[in-house]
VMD Tcl script that draws the C-alpha trace (Angstrom):
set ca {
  {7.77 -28.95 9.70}
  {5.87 -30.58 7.10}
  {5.26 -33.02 9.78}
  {3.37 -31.12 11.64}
  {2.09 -29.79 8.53}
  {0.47 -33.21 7.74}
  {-0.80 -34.19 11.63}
  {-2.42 -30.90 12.50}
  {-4.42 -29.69 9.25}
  {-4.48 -33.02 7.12}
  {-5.82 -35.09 9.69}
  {-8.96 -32.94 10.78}
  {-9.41 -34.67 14.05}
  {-5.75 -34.03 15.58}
  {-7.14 -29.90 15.09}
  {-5.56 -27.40 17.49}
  {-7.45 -26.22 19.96}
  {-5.39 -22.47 19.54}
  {-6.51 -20.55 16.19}
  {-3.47 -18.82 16.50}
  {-1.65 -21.78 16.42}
  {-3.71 -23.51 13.66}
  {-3.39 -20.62 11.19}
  {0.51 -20.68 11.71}
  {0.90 -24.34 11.26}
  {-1.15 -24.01 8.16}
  {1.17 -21.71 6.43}
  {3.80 -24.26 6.70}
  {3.05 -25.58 3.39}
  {3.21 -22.08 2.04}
  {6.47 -21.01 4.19}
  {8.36 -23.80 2.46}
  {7.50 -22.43 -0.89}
  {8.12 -18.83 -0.64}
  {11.62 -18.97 2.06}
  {13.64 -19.42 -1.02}
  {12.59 -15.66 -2.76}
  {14.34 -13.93 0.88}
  {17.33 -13.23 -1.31}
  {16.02 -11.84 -4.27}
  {16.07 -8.39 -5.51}
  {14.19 -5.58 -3.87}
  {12.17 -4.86 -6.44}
  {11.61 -8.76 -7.85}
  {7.88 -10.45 -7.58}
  {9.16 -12.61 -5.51}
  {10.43 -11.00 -2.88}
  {7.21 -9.60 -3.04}
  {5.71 -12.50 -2.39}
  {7.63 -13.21 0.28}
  {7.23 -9.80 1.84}
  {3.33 -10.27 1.59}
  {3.64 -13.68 3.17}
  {5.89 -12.50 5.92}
  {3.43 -9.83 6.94}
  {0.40 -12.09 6.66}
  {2.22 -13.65 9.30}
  {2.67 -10.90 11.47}
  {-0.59 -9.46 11.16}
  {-3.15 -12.25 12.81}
  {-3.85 -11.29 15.75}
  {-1.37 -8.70 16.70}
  {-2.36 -5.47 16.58}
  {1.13 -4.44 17.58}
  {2.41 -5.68 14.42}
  {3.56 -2.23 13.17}
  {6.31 -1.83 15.99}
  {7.95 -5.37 14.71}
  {11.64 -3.80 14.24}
  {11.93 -5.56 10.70}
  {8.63 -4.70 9.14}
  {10.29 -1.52 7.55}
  {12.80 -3.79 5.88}
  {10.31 -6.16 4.56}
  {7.99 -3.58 2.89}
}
mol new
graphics top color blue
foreach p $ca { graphics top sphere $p radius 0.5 }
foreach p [lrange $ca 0 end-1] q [lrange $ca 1 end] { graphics top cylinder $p $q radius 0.2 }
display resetview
């Protein structure tokens, strides 16, 4: 992933033509940071982190986002 990471957003001229696609591939950096703080507690700051990230993720561009089945679980 960071791969990708570093051909689509470091290298400016290799830019997706999808936003969608851009903005997810730019949170790669980020995703590797915060997928460790899944497991902790409930009520830790970092699985609040995590929970923000997560529905970052799921809110651009979906206005359906609300009917994910594990958005309950996450917040």
């Amino acid at each position: 992933m960071v791969f990708l990471y570093d051909y689509f957003v470091l290298r400016k001229k290799n830019r997706l033509y999808s936003d969608f696609k851009f903005y997810r591939v730019s949170k790669i950096k980020q995703f590797i940071i915060v997928r460790d703080y899944k497991n902790e507690p409930k009520n830790s700051v970092e699985f609040k982190i995590y929970s923000d990230f997560i529905l970052d993720w799921i809110q651009y561009r979906n206005p359906l986002w609300h009917k994910v089945p594990f958005v309950n679980k996450i917040r």
